[in-house]
N, C-alpha and C positions, 0 to 999 in steps of 0.2 A: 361527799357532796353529790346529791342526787341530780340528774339532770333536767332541765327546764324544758315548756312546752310552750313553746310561742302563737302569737295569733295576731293576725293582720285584719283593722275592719277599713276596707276605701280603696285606694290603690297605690300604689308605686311607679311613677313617671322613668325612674333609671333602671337596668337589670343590676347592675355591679353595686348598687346603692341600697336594693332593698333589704327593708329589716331581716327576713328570711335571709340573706343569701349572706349579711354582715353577722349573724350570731346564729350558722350552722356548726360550726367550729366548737369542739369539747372548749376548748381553748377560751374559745366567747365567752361559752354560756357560763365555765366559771369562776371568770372575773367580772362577768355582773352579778352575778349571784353573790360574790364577796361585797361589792359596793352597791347590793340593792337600796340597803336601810340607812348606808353611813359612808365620809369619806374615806379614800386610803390612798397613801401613797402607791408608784408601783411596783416600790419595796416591800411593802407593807401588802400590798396582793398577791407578790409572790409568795412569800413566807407564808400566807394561808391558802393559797391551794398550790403549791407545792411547785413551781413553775421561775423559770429563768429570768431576773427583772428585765434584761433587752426586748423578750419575748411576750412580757405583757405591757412591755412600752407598747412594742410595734402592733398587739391589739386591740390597745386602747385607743393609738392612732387611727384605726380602719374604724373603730366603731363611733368614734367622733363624726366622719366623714359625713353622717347622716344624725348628728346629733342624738344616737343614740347614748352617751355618755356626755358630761360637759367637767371643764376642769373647775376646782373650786380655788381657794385659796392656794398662791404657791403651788406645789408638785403634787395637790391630792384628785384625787377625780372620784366622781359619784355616777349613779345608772342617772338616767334622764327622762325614762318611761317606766311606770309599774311595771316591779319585780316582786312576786309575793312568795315568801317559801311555804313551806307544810304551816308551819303553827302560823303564821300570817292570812295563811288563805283559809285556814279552819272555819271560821266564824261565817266568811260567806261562803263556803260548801256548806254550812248547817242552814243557814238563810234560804240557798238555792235549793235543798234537798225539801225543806217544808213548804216555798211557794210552789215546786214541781207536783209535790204531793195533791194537791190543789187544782193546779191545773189540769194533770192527770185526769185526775175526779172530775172535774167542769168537761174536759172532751168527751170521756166515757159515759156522763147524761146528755150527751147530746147525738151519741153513735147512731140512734135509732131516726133523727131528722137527715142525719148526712148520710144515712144509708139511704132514703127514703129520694133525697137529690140525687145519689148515684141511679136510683134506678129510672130514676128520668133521664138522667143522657145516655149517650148511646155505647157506650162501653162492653155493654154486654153485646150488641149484636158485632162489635167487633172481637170479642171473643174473650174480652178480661171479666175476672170475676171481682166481687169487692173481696177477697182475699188476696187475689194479685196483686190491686193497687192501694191495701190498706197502708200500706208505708209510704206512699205518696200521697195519699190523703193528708194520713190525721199524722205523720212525723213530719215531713217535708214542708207541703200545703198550708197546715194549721201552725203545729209547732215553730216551723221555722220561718219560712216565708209571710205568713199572715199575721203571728205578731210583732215579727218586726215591721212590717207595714205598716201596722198601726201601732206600735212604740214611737215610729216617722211620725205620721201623723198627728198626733198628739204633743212633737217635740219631744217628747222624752229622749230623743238619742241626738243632742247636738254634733253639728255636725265638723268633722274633723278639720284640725287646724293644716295651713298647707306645710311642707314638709321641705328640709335643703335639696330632696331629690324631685322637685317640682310635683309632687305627688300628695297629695293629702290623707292621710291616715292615722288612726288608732294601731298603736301597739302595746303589748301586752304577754308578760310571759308569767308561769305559774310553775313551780316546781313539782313533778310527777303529776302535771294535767288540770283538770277539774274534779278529780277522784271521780269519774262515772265510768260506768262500766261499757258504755255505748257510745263513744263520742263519734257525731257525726255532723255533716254539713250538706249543701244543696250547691253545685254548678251549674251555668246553666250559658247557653249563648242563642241571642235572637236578633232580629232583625223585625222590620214594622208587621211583615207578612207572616210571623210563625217563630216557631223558636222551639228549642230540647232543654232540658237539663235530666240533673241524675243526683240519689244521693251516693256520699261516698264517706267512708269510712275505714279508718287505716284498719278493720276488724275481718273487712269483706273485702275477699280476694276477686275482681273481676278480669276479661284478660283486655279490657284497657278503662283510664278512667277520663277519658275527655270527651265532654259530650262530639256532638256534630260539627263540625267546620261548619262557617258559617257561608262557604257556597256549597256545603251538600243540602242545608236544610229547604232548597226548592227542590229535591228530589223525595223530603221526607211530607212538602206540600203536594206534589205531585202526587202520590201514594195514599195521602191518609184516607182519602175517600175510594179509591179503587185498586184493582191488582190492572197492570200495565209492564208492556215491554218494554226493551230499551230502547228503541226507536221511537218509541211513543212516547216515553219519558222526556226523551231528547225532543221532541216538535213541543213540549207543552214547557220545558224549561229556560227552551232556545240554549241548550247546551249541547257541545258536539256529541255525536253517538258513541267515537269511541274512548270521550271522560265522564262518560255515562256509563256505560261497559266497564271504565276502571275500578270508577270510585262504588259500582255498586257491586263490584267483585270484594273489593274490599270491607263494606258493610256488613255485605251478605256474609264474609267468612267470622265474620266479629258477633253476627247473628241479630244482626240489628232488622234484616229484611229475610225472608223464604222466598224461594225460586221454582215454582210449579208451573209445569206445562209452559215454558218459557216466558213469564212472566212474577213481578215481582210483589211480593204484599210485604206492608209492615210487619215486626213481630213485637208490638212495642206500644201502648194507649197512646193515642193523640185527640186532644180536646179538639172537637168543633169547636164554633162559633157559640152556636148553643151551651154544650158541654161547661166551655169558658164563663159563660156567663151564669149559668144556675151554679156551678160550685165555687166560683170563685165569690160570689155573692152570700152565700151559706159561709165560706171559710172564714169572709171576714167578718162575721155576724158574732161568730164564735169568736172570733182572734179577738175582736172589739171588748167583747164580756170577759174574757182572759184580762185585757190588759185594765179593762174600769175595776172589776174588781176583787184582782189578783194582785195585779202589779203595781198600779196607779196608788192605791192606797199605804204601799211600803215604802214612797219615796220619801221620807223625813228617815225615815231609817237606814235609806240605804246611805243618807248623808252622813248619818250618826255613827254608824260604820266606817264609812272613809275617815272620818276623821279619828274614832277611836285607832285604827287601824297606824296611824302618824304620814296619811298620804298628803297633807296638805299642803308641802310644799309643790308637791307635781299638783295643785288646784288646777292647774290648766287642763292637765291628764282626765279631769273629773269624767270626760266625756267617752275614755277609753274605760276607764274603772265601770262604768256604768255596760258599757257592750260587755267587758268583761264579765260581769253580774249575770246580764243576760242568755249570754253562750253558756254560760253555768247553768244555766237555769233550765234551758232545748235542752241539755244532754240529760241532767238527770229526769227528765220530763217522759224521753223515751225509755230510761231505766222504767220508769215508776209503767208506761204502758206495756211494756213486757212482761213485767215482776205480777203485773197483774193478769196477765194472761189474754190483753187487748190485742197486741201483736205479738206475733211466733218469734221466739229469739233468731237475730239477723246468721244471715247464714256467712259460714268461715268463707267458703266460695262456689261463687254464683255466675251465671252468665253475665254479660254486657248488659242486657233489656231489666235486670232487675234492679228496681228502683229510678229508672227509664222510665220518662216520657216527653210527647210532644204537643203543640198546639198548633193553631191554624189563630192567627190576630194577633193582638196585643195580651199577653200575661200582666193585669193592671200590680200582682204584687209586686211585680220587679221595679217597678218604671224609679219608686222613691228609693230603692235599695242601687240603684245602677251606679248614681254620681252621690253615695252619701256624703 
């Protein structure tokens, strides 16, 4: 019994509650995997994966807790969120591999405009090239950020039901993944004035993976337009000089900032104002034409599917099955721009600053992805 790859879209209100931290456990993942499709006693789960009946009482117990499992008739329990194994999930990995195809293709005629926006802001005189920041463009930016924006926008991603852990979220696990060879995602934390994110990927080794706390990012507002000492930093943050001293000790050794002639520069793109607004305008130009007529046009199908599939008792779930689709869809999206030679295969391990960046405003793709 191969092991499962979970995925959370929204949030979680408790630590001890979330779906993460309730089906990390070999143990979890498989006794839902035994009662993804069908009920079973927790005799009858022991006896298929091989395990003590007290011991998957007492996990069936924990994962109720959050209504990931619910009991059915008498002593049998069933999963209560999409569990899809290998031959369940087959049909849409085929689905996901041919609308990514596509997509692919739709970003790669349009390289030659979004190169054309980059060379309008000002990235290059801070010293990135559009090979530095092609993974934050067209995988991050486009792929993942922009259309799900406009997936929002559109209503295509209803939004998640609330949860017993006061949290509201999609969940969703797949047995050995989405099959791509690249799975990745986008972090990010901001505030009105500015904000970071990064991609991350369990494939790329960085030596940490959380963007900026969200009181360093008026250190990384401070900086994006000039090199400045700590003392300087400190009068224009109103932060003491020496948690200015610390925390940019600490940046600097993670290589987030250079230290010349005792003052400090970014090592890391940060949109202007400007920047923000001519690509983020371009990203969703594209992301829009991605999702009218990529995606928008497979929605009878992707129904036809759930229900071939025998999901319709989780109909509720319909909204999680559909993110699920989606995430399918980003990852082999960045297969398909690799395999093509758009972007250099991701590196095993990289600095902190790669796939790193910042702004100065409001990042408008966030704002509908924040409280989905």
């Amino acid at each position: 019994m191969s092991a499962l790859s979970f995925s959370l879209y929204g949030s979680s209100k408790n630590t001890w509650l979330n779906p993460h931290i309730l089906t990390r456990s070999l143990l979890a993942q498989r006794i839902l995997l035994s009662i993804s499709s069908g009920e079973k006693t927790p005799s009858d789960i022991g006896i298929t994966i091989g395990a003590r009946e007290e011991y998957v009482i007492d996990g069936l117990n924990w994962l109720s807790k959050d209504a990931l499992v619910k009991r059915t008739d008498g002593n049998s329990w069933i999963a209560n969120f999409i569990i899809l194994n290998e031959a369940e999930k087959k049909p849409l990995v085929n689905l996901a591999r041919r609308l990514a195809r596509l997509e692919a293709l739709e970003i790669e005629c349009e390289l030659p405009r979004l190169k054309a926006v980059f060379k309008e802001c000002s990235f290059k005189q801070q010293g990135f090239s559009w090979e530095r920041m092609a993974y934050i463009i067209l995988a991050a930016l486009v792929a993942d950020l922009g259309v799900n924006c406009s997936l929002h926008r559109k209503g295509m991603v209803p939004p998640p039901p609330e949860r017993p852990d006061s949290g509201r979220w999609y969940f969703w696990g797949l047995e050995k993944g989405t099959d791509s060879k690249r799975q990745f995602g986008v972090n990010s934390n901001s505030t009105r004035e500015g904000g970071t994110a990064h991609i991350w990927s369990q494939l790329v080794k960085k030596p940490t993976i959380s963007p900026f706390e969200t009181d360093e990012i008026p250190l990384m507002l401070a900086l994006a337009n000039h090199s400045l000492e700590s003392s300087k930093i400190a009068r224009i943050t109103r932060i003491e000089t020496a948690t200015v001293e610390t925390k940019m000790k600490k940046l600097s050794n993670l290589g987030y900032f250079k230290g010349v002639d005792g003052k400090f520069k970014a090592d890391f793109p940060v949109f202007r104002e400007k920047d923000l607004d001519l690509m983020t305008t371009e990203v969703m130009r594209v992301s829009n034409d991605i999702v009218n007529n990529i995606i928008q046009p497979k929605s009878a199908v992707f129904r036809r599917l759930f229900r071939k599939i025998g999901l319709d008792a989780l109909n509720r779930e319909y909204g999680a099955y559909l993110c699920m689709l989606y995430h399918m869809m980003m990852d082999h999206v960045l297969d398909q721009l690799v395999e093509n030679c758009t972007l250099p295969e991701m590196p095993k391990k990289a600095p902190a600053t790669w796939g790193f960046w910042g702004w100065i405003g409001e990042l408008g793709l966030l704002k509908l992805l924040k409280n989905p």
